[in-house]
Structure formats: C-alpha cells, structure tokens
N, CA, C and O atoms as a printed pandas DataFrame, in Angstrom:
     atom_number atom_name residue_name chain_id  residue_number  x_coord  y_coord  z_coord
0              1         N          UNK        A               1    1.344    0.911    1.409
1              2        CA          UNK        A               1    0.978    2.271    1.087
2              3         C          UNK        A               1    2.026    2.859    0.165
3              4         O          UNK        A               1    3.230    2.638    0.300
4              5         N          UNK        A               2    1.655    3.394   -0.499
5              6        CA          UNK        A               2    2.358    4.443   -1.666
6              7         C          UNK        A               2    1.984    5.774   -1.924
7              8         O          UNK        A               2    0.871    6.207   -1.623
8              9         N          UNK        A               3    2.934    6.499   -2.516
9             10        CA          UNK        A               3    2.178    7.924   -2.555
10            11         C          UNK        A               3    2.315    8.076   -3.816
11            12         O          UNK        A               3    2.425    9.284   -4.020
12            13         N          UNK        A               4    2.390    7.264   -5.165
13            14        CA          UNK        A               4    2.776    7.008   -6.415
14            15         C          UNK        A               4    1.426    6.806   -6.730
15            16         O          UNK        A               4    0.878    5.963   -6.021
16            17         N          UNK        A               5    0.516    7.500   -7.853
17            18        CA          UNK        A               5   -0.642    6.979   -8.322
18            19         C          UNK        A               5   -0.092    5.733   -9.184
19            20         O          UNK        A               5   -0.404    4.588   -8.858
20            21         N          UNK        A               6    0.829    6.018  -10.418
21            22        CA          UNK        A               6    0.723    4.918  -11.190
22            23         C          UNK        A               6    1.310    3.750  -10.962
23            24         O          UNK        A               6    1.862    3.240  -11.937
24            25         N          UNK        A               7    1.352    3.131   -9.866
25            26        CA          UNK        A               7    1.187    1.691   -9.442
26            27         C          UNK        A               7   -0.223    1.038   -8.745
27            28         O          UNK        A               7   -0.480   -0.098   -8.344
28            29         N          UNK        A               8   -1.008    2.290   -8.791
29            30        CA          UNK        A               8   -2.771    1.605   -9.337
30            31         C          UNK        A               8   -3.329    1.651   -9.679
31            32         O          UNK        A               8   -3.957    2.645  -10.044
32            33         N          UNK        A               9   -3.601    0.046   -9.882
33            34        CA          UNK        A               9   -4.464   -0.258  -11.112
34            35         C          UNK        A               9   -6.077    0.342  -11.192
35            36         O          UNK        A               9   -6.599    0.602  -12.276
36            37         N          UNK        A              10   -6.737    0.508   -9.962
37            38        CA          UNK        A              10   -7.594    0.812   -9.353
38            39         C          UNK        A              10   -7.301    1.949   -8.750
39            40         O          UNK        A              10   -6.136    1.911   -8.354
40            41         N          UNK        A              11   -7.992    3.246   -8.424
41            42        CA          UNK        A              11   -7.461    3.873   -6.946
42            43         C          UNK        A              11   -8.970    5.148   -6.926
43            44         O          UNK        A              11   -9.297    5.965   -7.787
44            45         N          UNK        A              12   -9.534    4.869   -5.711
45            46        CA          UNK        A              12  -10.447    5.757   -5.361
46            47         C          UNK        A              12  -10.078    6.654   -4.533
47            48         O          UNK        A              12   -9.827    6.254   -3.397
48            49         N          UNK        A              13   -9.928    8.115   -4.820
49            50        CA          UNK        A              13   -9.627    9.137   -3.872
50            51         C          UNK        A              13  -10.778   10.316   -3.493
51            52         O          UNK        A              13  -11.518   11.151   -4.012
52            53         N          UNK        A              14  -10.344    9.719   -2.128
53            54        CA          UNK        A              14  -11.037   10.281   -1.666
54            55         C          UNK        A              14  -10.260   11.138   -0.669
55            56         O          UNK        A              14   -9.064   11.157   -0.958
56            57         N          UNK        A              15  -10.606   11.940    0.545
57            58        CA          UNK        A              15   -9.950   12.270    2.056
58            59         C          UNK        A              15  -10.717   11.435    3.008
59            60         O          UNK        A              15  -11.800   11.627    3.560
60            61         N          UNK        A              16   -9.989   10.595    3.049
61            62        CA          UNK        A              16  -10.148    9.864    4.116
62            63         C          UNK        A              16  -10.248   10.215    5.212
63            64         O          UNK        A              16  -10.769    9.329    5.889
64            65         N          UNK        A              17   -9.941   11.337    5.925
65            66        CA          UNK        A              17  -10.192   11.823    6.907
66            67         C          UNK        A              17   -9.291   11.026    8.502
67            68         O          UNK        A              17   -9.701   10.945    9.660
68            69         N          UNK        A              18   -8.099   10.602    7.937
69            70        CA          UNK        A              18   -7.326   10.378    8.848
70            71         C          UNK        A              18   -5.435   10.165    8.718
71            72         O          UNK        A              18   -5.286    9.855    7.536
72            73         N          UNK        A              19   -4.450   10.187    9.182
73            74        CA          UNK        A              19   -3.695   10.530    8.844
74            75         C          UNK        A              19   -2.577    9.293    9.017
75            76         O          UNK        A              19   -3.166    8.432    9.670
76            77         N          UNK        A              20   -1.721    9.002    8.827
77            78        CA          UNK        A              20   -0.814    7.838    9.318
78            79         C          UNK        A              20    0.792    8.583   10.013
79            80         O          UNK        A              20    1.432    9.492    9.483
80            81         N          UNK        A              21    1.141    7.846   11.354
81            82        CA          UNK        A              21    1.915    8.566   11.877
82            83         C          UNK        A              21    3.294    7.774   11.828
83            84         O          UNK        A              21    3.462    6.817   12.585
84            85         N          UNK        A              22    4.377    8.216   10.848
85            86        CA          UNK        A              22    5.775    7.277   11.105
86            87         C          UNK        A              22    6.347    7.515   12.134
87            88         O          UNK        A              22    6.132    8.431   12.927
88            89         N          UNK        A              23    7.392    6.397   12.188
89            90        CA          UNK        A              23    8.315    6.592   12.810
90            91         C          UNK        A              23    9.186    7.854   12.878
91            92         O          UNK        A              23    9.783    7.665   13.938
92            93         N          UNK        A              24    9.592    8.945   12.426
93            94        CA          UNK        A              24   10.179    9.805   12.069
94            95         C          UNK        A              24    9.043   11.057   12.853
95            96         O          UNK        A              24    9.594   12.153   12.956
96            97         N          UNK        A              25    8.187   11.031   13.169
97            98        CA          UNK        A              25    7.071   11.837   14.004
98            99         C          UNK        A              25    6.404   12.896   13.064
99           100         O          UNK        A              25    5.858   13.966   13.333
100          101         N          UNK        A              26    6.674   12.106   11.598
101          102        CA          UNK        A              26    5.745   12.448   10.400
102          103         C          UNK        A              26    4.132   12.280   10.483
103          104         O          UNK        A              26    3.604   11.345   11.085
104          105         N          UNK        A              27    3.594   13.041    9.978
105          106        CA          UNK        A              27    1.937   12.912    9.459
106          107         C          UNK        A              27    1.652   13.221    8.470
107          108         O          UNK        A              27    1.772   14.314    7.917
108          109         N          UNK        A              28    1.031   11.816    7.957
109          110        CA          UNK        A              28    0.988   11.740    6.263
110          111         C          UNK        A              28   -0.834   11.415    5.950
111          112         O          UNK        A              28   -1.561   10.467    6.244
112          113         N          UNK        A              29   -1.060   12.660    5.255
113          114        CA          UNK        A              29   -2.903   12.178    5.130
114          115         C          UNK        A              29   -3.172   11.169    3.837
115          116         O          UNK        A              29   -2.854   11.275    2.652
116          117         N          UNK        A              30   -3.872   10.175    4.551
117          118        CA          UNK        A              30   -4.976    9.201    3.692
118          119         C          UNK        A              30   -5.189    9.884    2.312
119          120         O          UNK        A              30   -5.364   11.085    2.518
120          121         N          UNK        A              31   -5.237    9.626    1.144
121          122        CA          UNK        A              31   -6.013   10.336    0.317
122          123         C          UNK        A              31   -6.795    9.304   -1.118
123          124         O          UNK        A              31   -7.101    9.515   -2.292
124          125         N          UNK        A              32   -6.847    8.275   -0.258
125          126        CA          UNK        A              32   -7.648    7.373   -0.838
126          127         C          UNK        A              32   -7.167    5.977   -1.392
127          128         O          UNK        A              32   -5.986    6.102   -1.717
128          129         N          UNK        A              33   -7.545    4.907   -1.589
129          130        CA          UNK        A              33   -6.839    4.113   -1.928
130          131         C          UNK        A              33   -7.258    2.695   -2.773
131          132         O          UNK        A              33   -8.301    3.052   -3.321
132          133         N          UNK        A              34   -7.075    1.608   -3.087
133          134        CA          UNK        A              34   -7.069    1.118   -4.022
134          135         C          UNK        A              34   -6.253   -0.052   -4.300
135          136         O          UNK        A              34   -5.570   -0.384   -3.332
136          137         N          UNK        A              35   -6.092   -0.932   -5.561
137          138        CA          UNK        A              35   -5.562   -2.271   -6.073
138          139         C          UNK        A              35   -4.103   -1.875   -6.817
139          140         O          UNK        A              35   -3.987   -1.272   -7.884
140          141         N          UNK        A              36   -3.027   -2.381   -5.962
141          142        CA          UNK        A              36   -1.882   -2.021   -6.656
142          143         C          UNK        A              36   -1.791   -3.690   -7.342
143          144         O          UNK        A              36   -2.336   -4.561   -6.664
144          145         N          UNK        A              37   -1.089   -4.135   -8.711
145          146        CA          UNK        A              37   -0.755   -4.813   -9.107
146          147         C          UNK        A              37    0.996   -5.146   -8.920
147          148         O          UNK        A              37    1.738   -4.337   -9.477
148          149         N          UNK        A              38    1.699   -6.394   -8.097
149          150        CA          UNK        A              38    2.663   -6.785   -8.543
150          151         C          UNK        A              38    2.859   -7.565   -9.600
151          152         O          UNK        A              38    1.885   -8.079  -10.150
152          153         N          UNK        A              39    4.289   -7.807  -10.109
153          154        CA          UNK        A              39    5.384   -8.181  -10.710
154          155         C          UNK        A              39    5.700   -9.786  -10.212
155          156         O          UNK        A              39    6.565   -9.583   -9.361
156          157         N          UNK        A              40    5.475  -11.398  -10.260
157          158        CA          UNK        A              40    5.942  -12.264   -9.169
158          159         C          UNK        A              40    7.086  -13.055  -10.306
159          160         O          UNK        A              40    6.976  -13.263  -11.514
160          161         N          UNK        A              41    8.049  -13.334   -9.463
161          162        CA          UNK        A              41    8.974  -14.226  -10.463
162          163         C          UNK        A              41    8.004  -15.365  -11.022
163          164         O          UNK        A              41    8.126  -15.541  -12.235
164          165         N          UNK        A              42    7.155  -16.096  -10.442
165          166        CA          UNK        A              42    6.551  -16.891  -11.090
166          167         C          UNK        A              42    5.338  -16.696  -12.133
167          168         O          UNK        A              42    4.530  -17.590  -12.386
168          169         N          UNK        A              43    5.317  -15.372  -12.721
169          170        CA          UNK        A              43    5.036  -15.046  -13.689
170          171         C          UNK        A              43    3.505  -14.402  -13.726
171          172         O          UNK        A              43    3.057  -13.553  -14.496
172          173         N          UNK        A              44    2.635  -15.331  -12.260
173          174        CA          UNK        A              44    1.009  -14.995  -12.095
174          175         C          UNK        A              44    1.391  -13.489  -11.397
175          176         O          UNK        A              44    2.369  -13.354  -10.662
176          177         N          UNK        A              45    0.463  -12.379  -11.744
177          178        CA          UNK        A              45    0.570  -11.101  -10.700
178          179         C          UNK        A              45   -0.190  -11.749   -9.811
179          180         O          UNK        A              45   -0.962  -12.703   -9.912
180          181         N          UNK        A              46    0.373  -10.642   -8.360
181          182        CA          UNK        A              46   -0.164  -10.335   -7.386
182          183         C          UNK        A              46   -1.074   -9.144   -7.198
183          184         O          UNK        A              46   -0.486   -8.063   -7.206
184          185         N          UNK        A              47   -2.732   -9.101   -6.988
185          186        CA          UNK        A              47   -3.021   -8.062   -6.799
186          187         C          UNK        A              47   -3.262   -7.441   -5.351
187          188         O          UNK        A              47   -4.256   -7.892   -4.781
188          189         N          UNK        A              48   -2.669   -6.671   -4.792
189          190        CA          UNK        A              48   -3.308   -6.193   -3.316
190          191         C          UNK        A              48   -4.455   -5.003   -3.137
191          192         O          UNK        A              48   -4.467   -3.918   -3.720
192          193         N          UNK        A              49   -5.048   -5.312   -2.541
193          194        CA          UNK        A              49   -6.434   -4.513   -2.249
194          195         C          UNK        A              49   -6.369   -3.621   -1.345
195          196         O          UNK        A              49   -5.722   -4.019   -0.376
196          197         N          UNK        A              50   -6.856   -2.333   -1.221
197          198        CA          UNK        A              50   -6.855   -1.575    0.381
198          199         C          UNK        A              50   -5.622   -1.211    0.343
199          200         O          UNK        A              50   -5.114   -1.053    1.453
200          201         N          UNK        A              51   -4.836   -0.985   -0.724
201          202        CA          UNK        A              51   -3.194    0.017   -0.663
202          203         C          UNK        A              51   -3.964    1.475   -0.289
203          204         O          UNK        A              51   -5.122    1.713   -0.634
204          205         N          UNK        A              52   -3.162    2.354    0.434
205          206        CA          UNK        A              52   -3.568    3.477    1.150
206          207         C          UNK        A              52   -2.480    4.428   -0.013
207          208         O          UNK        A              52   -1.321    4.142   -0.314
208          209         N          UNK        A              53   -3.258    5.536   -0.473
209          210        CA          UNK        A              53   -2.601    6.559   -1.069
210          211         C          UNK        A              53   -2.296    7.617   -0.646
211          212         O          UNK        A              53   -3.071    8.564   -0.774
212          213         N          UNK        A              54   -0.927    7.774    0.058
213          214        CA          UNK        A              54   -0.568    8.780    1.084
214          215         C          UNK        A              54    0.324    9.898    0.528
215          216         O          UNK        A              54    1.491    9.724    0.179
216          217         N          UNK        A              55   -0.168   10.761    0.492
217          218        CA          UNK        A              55    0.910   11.629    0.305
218          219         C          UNK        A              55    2.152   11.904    0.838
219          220         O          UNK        A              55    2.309   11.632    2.028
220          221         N          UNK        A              56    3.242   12.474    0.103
221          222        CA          UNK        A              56    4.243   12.300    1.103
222          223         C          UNK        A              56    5.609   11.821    1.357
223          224         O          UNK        A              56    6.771   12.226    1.377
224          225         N          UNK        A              57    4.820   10.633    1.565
225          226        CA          UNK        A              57    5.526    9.020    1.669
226          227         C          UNK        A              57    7.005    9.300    0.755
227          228         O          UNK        A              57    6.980    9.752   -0.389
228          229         N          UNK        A              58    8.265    8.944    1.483
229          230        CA          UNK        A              58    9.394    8.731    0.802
230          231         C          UNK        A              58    9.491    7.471   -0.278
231          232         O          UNK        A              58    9.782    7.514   -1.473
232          233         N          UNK        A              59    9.056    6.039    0.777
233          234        CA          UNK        A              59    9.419    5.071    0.137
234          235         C          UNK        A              59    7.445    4.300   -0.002
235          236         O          UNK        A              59    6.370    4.723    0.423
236          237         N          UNK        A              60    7.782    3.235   -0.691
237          238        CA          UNK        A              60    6.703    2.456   -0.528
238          239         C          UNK        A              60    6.534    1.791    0.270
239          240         O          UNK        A              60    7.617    1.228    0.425
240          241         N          UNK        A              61    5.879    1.432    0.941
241          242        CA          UNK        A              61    5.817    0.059    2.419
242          243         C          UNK        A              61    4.755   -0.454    2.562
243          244         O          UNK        A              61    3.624    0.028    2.627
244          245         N          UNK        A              62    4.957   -1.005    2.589
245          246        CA          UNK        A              62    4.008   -3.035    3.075
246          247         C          UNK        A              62    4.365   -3.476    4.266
247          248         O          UNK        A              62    5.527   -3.710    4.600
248          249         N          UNK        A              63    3.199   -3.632    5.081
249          250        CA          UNK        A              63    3.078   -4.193    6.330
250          251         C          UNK        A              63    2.963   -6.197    6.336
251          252         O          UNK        A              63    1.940   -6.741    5.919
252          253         N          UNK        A              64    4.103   -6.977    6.838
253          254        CA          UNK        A              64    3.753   -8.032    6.746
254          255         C          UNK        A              64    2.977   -8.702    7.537
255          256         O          UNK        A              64    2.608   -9.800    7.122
256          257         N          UNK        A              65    2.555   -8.298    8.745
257          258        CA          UNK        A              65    1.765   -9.167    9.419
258          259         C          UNK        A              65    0.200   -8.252    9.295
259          260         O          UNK        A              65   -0.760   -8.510   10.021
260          261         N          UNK        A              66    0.194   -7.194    8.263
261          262        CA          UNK        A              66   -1.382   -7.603    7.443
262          263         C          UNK        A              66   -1.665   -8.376    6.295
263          264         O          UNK        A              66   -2.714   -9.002    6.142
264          265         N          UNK        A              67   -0.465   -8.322    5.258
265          266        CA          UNK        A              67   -0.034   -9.575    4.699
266          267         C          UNK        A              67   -1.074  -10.770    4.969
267          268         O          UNK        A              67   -2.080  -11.174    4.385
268          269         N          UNK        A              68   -0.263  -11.205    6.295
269          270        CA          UNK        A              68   -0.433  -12.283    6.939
270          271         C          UNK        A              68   -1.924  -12.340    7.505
271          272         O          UNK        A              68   -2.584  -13.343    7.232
272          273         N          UNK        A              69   -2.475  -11.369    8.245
273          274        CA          UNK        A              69   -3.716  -11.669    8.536
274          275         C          UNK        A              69   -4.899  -11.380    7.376
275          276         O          UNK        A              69   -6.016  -11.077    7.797
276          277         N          UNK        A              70   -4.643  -11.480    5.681
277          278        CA          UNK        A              70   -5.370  -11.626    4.727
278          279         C          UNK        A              70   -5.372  -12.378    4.321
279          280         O          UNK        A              70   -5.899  -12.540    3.220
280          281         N          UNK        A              71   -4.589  -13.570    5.191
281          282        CA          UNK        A              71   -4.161  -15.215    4.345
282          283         C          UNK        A              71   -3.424  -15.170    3.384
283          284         O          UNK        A              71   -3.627  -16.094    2.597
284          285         N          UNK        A              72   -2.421  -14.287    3.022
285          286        CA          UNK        A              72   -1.030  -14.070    2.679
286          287         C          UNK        A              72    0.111  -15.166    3.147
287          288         O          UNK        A              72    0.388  -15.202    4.346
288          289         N          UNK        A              73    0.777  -16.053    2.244
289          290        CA          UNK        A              73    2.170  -16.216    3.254
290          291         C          UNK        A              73    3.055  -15.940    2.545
291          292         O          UNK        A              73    3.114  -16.037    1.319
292          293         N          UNK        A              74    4.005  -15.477    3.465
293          294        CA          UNK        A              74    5.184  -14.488    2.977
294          295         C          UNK        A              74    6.393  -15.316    3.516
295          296         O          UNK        A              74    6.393  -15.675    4.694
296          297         N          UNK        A              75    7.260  -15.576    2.808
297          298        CA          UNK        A              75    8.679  -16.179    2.467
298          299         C          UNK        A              75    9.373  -15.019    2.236
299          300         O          UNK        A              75    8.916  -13.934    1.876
300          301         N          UNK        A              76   10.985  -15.450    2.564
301          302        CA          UNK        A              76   12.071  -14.542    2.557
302          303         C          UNK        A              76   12.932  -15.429    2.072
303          304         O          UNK        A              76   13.132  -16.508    2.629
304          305         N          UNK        A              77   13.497  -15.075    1.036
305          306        CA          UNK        A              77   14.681  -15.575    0.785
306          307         C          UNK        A              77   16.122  -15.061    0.513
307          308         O          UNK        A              77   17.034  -15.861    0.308
C-alpha cells in the first residue's frame, strides 16, 4: 500500500468503503487501488496488482506473506 499516486501505473479510485488499522492505532481509508510497477536489479519489472491507495500512510509497505500467497518468492539478501 502507498498513499503516493505516481507509483501507479494503473490506479482506480474509488472509496472503498473500509479503512486499514496500524500499528500506531491509526485509521487510514481505502481510496482505491491498482498496478504499481517495480524497479528489479535484473532488469525485467515487477508489476504488483491490488496495491491499496491509502491516504495518509507515512511510509510505503508490502506485506510478505501476501507476496507469498500470490506465488511470489521472496529472498533477502
């Protein structure tokens, strides 16, 4: 999720009609969302689907174990 439009490539806004709750006992509303394009050292982009456009939001964040349950695998190095 991001609250930055121009990192998509895609982005349908809408009100989603629900809100996301941080850690910090923040509430940040849905406001539609969309295909962010990465950057990969190996030169092919990455596109992700279903990025949530939240207002708000300090930083950007990515959840890895949805990552993972889209048939994602994720390395750390």
């Amino acid at each position: 999720m991001t609250r930055n439009k121009k990192y998509f490539n895609k982005l349908l806004e809408n009100d989603m009609q629900f809100d996301i709750e941080m850690g910090d006992d923040g509430k940040y509303w849905v406001k539609g969302t969309g295909t962010v394009r990465f950057e990969r050292e190996s030169g092919n982009p990455l596109y992700l689907k279903d990025v949530l456009y939240v207002l708000g939001l300090k930083k950007k964040l990515i959840s890895i174990s949805t990552l993972e349950d889209k048939g994602y695998e994720v390395t750390f190095r």
